[in-house]
N, C-alpha and C positions, 0 to 999 in steps of 0.2 A: 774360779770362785766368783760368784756376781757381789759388784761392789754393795754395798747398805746404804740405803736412802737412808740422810739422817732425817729424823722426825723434827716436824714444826717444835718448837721450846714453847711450852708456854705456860705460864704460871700457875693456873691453874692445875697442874699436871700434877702428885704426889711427891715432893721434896723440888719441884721449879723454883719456886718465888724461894726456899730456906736455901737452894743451890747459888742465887744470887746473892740473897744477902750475905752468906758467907764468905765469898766471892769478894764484894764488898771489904769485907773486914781484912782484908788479907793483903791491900792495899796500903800503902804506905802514907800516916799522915790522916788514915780516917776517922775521921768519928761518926758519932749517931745521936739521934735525937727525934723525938717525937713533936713536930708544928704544926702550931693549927688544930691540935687533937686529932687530926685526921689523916698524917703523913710520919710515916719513918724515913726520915732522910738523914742519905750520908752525905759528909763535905769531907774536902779537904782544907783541915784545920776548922773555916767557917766558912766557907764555899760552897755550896751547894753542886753534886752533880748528878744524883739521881734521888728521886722520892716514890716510894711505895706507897700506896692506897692501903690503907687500916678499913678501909668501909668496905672495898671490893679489892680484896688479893691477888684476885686475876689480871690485875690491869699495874702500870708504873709509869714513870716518865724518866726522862734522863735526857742531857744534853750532851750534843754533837756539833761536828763541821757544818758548813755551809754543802760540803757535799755528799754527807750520810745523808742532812737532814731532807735533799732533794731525792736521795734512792730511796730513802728509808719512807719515805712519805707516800709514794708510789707504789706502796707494797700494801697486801691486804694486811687491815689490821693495826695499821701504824698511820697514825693521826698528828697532824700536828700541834704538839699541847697547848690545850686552852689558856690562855694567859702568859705564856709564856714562851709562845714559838716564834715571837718576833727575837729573846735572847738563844734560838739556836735549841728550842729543849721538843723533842717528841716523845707520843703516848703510845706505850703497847699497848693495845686490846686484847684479850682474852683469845681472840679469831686470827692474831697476828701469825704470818705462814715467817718464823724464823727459827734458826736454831739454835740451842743452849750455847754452844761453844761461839757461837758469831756474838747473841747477847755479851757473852762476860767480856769477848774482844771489846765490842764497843762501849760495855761500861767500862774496862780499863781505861779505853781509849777518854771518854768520858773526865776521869779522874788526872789524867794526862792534861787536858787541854783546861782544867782547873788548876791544877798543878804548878802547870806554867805561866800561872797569871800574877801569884803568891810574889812577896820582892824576896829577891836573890838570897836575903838573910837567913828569910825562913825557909828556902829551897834546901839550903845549905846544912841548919840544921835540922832536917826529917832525912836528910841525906838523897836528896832526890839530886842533888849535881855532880 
């Protein structure tokens, strides 16, 4: 039986961008909120680690390592975000060649390296330690 190419992810796709946000929420410690008028971003607690575009849904940003942000930047489709890619944050474009399941790893991973920045107190109670 021939293995399945998984398909590019991408938000604009019918249920992409509501499979993240959900994704999202499922996460320990999230919240939501709309900044700016023009972003749905979740944090951990007040953290920021990923923000969706209200103007164009096809498209999101979110932060990573220093070494997703150099593969991930390499790849069609994934830019590094305007304003904010000197703190470690890249853009998916609409044209980004990735997959659903690698996106939620790295936004997990995402809410991870937020997570661990929080002091020990509040680690402790979201139950993250």
């Amino acid at each position: 039986m021939a293995k399945r190419t998984p398909r590019p992810a991408s938000p604009e796709r019918p249920g992409g961008r509501a499979r993240l946000t959900e994704h999202c929420r499922t996460l320990v410690g999230t919240t939501e909120d709309v900044k700016w008028g023009a972003a749905l971003v979740f944090s951990v607690v007040t953290k920021m680690y990923v923000m969706f575009d209200l103007e164009d849904q096809r498209q999101f940003s979110f932060q990573c390592d220093e070494d997703d942000f150099d593969r991930l930047t390499e790849m069609e489709g994934i830019i590094p975000a305007p304003y904010a890619a000197r703190m470690g944050w890249v853009k998916v474009l609409p044209d980004a060649k990735i997959t659903m399941p690698e996106l939620r790893r790295l936004l997990t991973k995402a809410h991870g390296l937020i997570a661990q920045k929080l002091p020990k107190k509040t680690q402790r109670e979201l139950g993250l330690l």
